[in-house]
Structure formats: C-alpha cells, structure tokens
C-alpha positions in Angstrom: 101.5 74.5 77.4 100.3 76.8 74.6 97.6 79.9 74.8 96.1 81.4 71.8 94.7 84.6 73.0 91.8 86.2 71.3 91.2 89.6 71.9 91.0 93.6 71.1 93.5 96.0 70.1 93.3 98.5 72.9 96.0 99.3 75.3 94.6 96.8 78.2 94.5 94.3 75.7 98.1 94.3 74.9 99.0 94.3 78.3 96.9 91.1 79.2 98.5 89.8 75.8 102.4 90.3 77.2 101.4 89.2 80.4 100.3 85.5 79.0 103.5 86.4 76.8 105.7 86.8 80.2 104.1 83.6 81.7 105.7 82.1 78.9 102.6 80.3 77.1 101.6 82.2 74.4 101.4 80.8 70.9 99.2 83.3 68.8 97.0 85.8 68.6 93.5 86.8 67.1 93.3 90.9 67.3 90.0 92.2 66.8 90.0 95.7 65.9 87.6 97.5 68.0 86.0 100.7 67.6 87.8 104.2 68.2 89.3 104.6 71.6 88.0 107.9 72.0 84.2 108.0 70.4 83.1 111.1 69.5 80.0 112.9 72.0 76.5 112.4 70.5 74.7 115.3 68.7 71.3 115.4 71.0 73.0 115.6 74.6 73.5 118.9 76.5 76.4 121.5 76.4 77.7 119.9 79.7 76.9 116.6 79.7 79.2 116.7 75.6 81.8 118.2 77.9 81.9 115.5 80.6 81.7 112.8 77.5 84.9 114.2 76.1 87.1 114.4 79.5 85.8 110.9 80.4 86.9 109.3 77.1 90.0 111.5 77.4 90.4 110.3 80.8 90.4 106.7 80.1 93.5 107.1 77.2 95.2 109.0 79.7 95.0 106.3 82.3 95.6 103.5 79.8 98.7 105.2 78.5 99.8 105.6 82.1 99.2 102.0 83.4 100.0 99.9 80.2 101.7 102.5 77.6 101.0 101.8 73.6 99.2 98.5 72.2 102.2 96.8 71.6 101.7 93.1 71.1 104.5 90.3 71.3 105.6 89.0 68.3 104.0 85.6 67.9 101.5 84.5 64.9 99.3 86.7 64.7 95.6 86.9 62.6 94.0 90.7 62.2 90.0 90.8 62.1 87.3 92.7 62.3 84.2 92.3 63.8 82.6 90.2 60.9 85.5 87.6 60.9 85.8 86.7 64.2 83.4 83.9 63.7 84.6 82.1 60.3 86.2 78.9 59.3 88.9 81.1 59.1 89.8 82.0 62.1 89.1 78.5 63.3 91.5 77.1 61.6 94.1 79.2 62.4 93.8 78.5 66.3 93.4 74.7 65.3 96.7 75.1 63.5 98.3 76.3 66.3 97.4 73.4 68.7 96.4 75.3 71.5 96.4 73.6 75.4 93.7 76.7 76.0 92.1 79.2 73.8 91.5 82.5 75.9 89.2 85.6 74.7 89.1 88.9 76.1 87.8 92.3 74.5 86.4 90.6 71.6 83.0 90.0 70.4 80.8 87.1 71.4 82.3 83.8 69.9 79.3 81.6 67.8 78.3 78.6 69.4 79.5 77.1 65.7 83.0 78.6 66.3 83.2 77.3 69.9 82.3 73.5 68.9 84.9 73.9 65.9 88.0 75.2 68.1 89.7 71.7 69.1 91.6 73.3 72.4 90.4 70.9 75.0 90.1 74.5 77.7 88.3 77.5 76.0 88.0 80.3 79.0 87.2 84.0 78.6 88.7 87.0 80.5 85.7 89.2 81.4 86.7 92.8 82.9 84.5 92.7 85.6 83.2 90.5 88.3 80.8 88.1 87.7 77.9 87.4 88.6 77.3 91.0 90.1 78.8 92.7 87.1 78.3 91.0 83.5 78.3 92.4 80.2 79.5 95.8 79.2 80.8 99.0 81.0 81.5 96.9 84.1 84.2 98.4 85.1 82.3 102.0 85.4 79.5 100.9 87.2 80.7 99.8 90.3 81.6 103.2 90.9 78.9 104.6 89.9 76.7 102.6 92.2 79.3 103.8 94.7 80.6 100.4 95.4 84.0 100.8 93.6 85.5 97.5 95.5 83.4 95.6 93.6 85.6 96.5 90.6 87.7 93.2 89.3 88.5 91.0 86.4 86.7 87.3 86.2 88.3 84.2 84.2 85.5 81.9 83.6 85.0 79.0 80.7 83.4 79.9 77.9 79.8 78.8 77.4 76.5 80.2 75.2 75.5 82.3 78.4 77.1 86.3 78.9 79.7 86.4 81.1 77.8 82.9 82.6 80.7 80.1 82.6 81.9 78.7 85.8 84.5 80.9 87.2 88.3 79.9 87.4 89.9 82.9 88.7 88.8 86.5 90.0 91.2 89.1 91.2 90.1 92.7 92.4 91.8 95.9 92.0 93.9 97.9 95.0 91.6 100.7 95.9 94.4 103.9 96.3 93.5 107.1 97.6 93.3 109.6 94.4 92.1 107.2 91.9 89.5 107.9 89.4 86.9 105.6 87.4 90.0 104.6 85.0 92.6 104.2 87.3 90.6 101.8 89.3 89.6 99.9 85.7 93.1 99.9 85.2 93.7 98.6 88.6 91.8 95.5 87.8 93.4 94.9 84.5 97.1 95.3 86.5 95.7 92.5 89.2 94.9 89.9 86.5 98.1 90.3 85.0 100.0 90.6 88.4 98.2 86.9 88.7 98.9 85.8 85.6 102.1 83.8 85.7 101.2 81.5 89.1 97.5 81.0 87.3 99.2 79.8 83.9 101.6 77.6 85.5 99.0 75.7 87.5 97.4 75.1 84.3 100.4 73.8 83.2 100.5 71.4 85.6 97.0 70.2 85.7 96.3 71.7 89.2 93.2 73.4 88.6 90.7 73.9 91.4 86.9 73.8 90.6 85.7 75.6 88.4 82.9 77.2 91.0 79.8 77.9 89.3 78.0 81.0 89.5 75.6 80.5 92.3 73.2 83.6 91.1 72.2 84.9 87.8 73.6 88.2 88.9 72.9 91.4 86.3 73.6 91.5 82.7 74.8 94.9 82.3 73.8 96.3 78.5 75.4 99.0 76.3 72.0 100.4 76.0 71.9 100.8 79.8 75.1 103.4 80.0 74.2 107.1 79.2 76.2 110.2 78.8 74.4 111.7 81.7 75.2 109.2 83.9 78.6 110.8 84.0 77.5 113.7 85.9 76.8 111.7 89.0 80.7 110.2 88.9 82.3 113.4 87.8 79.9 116.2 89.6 78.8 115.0 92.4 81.7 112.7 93.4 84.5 114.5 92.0 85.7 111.4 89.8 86.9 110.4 94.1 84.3 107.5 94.3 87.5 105.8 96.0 88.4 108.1 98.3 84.9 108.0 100.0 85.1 104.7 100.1 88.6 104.1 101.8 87.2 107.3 104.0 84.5 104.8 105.3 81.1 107.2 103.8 80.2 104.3 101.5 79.2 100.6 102.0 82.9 98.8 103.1 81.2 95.1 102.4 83.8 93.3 100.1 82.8 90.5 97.2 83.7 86.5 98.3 85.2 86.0 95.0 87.1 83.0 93.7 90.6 82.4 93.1 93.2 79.6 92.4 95.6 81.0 95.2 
C-alpha cells in the first residue's frame, strides 16, 4: 500500500502528512506553497475591524503551533511547487513514478481534469477540512461557528471528481467540542480527529475493505472566498467572545448533530 499525498505547507498540513506517515503508507509528497500564514489586514476596513483581522490570524498560528507544532514533513520524496505547477506533466509524472495504491490532496489548489485522467493511481480521494455537503469550499472551518452551529465543524475524505468538494464521501470525522475553545482550536480539533482516524482508515484500504463510498445526497453550499469578510469577525469575537463552543455545550444554541459517514 503506497499514498502520495498532495498538499500545502502549513502546519495542519504536516500533521495530516506524518499521520499517513505513522499509518505507515506514505511514499511521497507534492508541497504546494501556499500563501502567508498570517496575511496582512486590508487598507479600506475600519480601525477595529484591522484590529480583530490581526488577532484572528494571530490566533490561528497560535493554535496551529499548539495542536501540531512546526511544518515538519517526513522525509520521503518530495516535489516543491507553486500554485502554477501543481497541474503539469510534471508533477504527473512524478506521482506516476512513484506507483501510488492512492493519490490523496489536501490544502492544495483544484487538480485539472487533464491532471486527474493522467495520474495512473487506481484511488484518487481528497481531504476537504470541512464537512460536506453542508460546508464545501473555503473558510469552512470558520463558518460553522459563525452560524453558531460549531458541531458541524469536521474534516470529509471524499474521491476526487470535477465537482467542489462534490465526490462521494469515504470518511468524515468531527471535532470534540471542549469547553474554552475558540474558532481555531475547534479547526484544529477537526484536523486532530482525521488524523486520530487515520491509521484504522489506511489499513482498511490496505486490505480492500472499503465501505461505499455514500454519495452526497444534497448539493449542500459551496462556500466562496469572496463570501468571508473581515467584519464578519466581529460577530465571532464581539458578540460571542471567540466562546461559540461554550454556548453550545451550555445548551443556548441548536444541539442537532450532522449524520455523517464513516468507515468505523
């Protein structure tokens, strides 16, 4: 069993990466270097609103340093990109090379239809940090709690097709909802309970055991980078205290949990 595993160079990253790693499956890796862990504000937004943007950002290196330390990966073959060669012959044939049982993406940019077809893995599935098909696309692991549902935060393996976050689903897990948590800690949360998973899922793909996969019986949302704001941390942070959780496990917000889909 062998697992290429394409994916970012964030801290969360690397943990999923030594996870698969631990599991005892992984045979390379494509690192996409993403953008700047901490952005900097935009010009045109309010005194306070530049303030809350800063302590957010600062918030979630904070929480990844806590829950996963540095962006360490293993030391397997390894191929550095950017954005613009993620999707060349390539990077193809370096996965190809490397015979891989499955390919798995996560915190990387959409793979071309082209690329797909050209990878030769006979199981391509993508790690999507969020659950699916209530939360797809971007900054899915803040909106749950800002829509005050913060137990609908989780981490969906599904196969990789044209469609956003649209495959049929192999494995979900959810993160523990603790009392003090923040926005990060719960993202972080979800992260830790893939990886917690990640050993028993790997070695039932190993053995051929897979149940389903279960499609996605709605279309669900499509969340969009254009749809996040700066102001909407004012709601998390001013009115909630950055204790979304806390109102939640205190019973003041809606306690119905997501049917989600596992493998165990």
């Amino acid at each position: 069993m062998k697992v290429v595993f394409l994916t970012g160079s964030h801290p969360r990253h690397a943990h999923v990466a030594r996870a698969i790693a631990n599991a005892g499956v992984l045979a390379g890796l494509v690192i996409e270097q993403r953008e700047a862990f901490i952005p900097a504000p935009p010009e045109d937004i309010p005194a306070s609103t530049r303030q809350l943007f800063i302590e957010h950002f600062e918030g979630r290196d904070e929480a990844e340093a806590k829950f996963f330390g540095d962006a360490t990966v293993p030391d397997v073959p390894t191929r550095p990109v950017k954005m613009q060669e993620l999707n060349t012959q390539a990077t193809v044939d370096f996965i190809n090379a490397l015979a891989p049982d499955l390919v798995l993406s996560y915190g990387v940019h959409k793979l071309t239809p082209e690329t797909l077809d050209a990878i030769r893995a006979p199981l391509k599935w993508n790690i999507h940090g969020g659950l699916s098909p209530w939360y797809r696309g971007v900054i899915t692991h803040f909106w749950p709690s800002f829509l005050l549902e913060p137990q609908m935060t989780g981490m969906t393996v599904h196969e990789l097709t044209k469609d956003i976050d649209g495959g049929d689903v192999i494995h979900q897990s959810l993160a523990e909802m603790v009392r003090g948590d923040g926005v990060h800690d719960t993202a972080c949360r979800a992260v830790t309970s893939l990886c917690n998973d990640m050993e028993q899922l790997m070695a039932i793909v190993a053995a051929d055991n897979i149940k389903g996969p279960f499609k996605q019986t709605t279309t669900g949302r499509i969340w969009r980078s254009v749809d996040w704001r700066p102001a909407h941390l004012h709601t998390v942070y001013e009115l909630y205290g950055n204790r979304v959780v806390d109102r939640y496990l205190d019973g003041e917000l809606q306690q119905s949990q997501p049917k989600i889909s596992r493998q165990f």
